[in-house]
C-alpha positions as CSV (number, residue, x, y, z in Angstrom):
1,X,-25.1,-94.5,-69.4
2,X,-25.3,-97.9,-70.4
3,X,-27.2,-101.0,-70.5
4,X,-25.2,-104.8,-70.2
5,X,-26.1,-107.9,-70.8
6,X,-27.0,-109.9,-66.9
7,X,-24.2,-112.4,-65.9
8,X,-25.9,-113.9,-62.8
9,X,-29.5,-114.3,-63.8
10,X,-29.4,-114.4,-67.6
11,X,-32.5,-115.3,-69.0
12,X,-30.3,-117.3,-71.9
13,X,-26.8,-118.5,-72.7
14,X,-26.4,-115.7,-75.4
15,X,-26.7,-113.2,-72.9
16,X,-24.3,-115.0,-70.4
17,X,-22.1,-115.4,-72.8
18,X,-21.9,-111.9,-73.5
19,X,-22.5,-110.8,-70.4
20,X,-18.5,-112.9,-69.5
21,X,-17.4,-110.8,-72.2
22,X,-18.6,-107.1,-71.2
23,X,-17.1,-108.0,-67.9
24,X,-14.0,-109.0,-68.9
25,X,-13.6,-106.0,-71.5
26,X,-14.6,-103.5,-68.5
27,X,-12.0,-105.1,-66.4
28,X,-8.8,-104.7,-69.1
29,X,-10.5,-100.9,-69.6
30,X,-10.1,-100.4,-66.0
31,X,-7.0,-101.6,-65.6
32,X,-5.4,-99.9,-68.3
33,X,-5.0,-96.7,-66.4
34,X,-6.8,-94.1,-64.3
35,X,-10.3,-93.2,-64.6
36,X,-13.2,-90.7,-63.0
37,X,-16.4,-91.7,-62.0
38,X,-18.5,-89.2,-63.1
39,X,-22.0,-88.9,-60.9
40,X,-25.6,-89.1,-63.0
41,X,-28.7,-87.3,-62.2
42,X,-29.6,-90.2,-59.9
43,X,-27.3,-91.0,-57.0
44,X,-28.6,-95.2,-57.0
45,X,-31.2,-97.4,-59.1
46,X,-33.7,-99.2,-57.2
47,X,-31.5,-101.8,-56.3
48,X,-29.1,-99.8,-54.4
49,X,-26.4,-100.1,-56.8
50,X,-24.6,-96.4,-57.5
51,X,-25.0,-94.8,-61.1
52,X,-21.8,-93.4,-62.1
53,X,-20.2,-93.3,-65.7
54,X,-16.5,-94.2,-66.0
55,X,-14.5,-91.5,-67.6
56,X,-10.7,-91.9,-69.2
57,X,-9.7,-88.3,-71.4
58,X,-13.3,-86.9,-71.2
59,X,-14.8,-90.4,-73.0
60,X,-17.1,-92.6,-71.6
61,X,-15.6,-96.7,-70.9
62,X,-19.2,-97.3,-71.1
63,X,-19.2,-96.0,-75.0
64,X,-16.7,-98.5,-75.5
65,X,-18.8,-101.2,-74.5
66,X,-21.5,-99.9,-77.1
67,X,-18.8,-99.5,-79.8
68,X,-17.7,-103.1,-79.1
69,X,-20.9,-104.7,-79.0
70,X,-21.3,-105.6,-75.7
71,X,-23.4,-103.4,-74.0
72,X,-26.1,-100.6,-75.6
73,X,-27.0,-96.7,-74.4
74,X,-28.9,-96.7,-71.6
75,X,-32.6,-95.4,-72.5
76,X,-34.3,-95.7,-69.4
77,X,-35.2,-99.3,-69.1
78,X,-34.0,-102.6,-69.2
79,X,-34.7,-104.4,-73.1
80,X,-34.3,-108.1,-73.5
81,X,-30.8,-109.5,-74.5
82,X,-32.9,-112.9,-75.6
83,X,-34.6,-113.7,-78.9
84,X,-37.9,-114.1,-78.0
């Protein structure tokens, strides 16, 4: 339900920089305490990688992120972290 910021393959250092960040803040989310993963319409992306949302008490981690600053709602395809 979300999109963040690349941390291998970041076309610039803002978005590695903030792309450390998101995954560091995911990390303390999940280990603050038990979660659900929560299937999507799609089972995998075109990578293989499995689309799930992370639930604690019925709110998405992911809305976190967004709150936060570090990651934005998913709207169906990848934007640029970089200024252009």
């Amino acid at each position: 339900d979300i999109d963040t910021p690349e941390t291998r393959g970041a076309r610039c250092a803002y978005e590695a920089t903030l792309g450390d960040r998101a995954t560091h803040r995911l990390h303390a989310l999940l280990n603050a305490g038990p979660f659900q993963l929560k299937a999507s319409a799609r089972d995998a992306d075109r990578y293989g990688r499995k689309l799930r949302t992370i639930m604690r008490d019925g709110r998405s981690l992911g809305h976190v992120l967004v709150a936060e600053g570090l990651a934005r709602p998913w709207t169906g395809r990848r934007l640029p972290w970089c200024s252009a």
